[in-house]
C-alpha positions as CSV (number, residue, x, y, z in Angstrom):
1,X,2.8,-13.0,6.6
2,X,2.8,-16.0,8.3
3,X,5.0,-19.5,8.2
4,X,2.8,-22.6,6.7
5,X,4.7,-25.5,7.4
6,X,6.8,-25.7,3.5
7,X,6.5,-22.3,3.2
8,X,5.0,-18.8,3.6
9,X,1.3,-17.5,3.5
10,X,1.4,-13.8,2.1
11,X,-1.7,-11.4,2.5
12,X,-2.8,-9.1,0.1
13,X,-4.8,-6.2,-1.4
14,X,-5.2,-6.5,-5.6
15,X,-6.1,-4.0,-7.5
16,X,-6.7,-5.2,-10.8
17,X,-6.9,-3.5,-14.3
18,X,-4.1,-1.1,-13.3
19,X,-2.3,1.3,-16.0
20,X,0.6,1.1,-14.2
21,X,1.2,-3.0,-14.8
22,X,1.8,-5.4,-11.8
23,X,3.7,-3.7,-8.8
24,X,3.7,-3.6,-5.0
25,X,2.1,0.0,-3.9
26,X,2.2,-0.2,-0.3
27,X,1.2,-1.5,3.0
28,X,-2.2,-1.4,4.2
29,X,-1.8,-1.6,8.2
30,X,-5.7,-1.4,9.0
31,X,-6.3,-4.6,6.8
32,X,-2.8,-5.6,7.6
33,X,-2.3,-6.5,3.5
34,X,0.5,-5.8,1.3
35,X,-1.3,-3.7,-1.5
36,X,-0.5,-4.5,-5.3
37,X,-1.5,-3.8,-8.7
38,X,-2.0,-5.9,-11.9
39,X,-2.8,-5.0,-15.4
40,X,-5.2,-7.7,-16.0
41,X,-8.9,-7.1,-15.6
42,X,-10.6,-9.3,-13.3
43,X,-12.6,-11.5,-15.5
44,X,-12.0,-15.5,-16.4
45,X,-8.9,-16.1,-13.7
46,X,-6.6,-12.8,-15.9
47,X,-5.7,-10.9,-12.8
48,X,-5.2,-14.1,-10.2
49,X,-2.6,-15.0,-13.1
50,X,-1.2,-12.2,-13.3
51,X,-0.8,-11.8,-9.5
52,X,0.9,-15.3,-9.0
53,X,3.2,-14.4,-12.0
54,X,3.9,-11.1,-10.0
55,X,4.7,-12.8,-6.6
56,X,6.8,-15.3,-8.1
57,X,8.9,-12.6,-9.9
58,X,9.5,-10.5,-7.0
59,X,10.1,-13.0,-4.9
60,X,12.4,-14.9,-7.2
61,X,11.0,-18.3,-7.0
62,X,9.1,-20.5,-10.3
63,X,5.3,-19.5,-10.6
64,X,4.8,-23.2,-10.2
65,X,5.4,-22.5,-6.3
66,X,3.0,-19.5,-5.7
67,X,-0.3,-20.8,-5.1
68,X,-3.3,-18.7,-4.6
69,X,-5.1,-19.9,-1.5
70,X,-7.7,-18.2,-0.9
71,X,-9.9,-14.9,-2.1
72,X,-9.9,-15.7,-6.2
73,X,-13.2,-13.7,-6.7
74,X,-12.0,-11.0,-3.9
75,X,-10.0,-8.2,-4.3
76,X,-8.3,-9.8,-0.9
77,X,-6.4,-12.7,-1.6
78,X,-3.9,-14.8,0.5
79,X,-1.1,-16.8,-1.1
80,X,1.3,-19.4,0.0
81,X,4.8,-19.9,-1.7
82,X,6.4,-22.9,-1.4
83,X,10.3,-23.2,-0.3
84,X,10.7,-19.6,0.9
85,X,11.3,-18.6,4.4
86,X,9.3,-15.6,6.3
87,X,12.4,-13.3,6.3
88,X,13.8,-14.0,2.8
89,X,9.7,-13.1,1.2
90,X,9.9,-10.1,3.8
91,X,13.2,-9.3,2.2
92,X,12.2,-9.7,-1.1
93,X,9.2,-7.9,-0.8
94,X,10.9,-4.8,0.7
95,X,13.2,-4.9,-2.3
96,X,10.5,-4.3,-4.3
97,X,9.0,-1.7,-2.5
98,X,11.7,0.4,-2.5
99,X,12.0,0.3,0.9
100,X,14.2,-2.6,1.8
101,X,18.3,-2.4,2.9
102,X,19.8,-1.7,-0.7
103,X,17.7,1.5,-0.7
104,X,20.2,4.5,-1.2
């Protein structure tokens, strides 16, 4: 994760076509991606959709600021979100994890 000037660039790992729906799995430290799921099969644009719709959901900001900016025919994909700080998406993010501060 990195700072990009009006907001934050966000690596990841997709796996798309998922049972499970859209969800962050894990970390990958050897690729150094966060690793997520979508339901959407990766055909016509479904599963970068459904990624962007993910990311703006967990980290609590409209979809309209999640932009995916690179890797949209690649199963690694970076994004940048607009008008979000490094530590609140790294907050966020381990929120939804089940790993961050409010875990009992």
């Amino acid at each position: 994760m990195t700072e990009e000037g009006d907001g934050v660039g966000i690596l990841l790992e997709v796996s798309p076509g998922s049972r499970r729906g859209a969800a962050i799995t894990g970390y990958n430290p050897w690729r150094r991606r966060i690793q997520c799921t979508v339901s959407a099969p990766p055909r016509g644009g479904k599963a970068n959709r459904d990624l962007v719709a993910l990311m703006a959901d967990i980290l609590s900001v409209p979809a309209s600021a999640v932009t995916l900016a690179s890797g949209a025919a690649s199963r690694e994909k970076r994004v940048h979100v607009r008008n979000l700080s490094e530590g609140k998406a790294l907050a966020r993010l381990h929120a939804a994890a089940g790993d961050g501060p409010d875990r009992a």
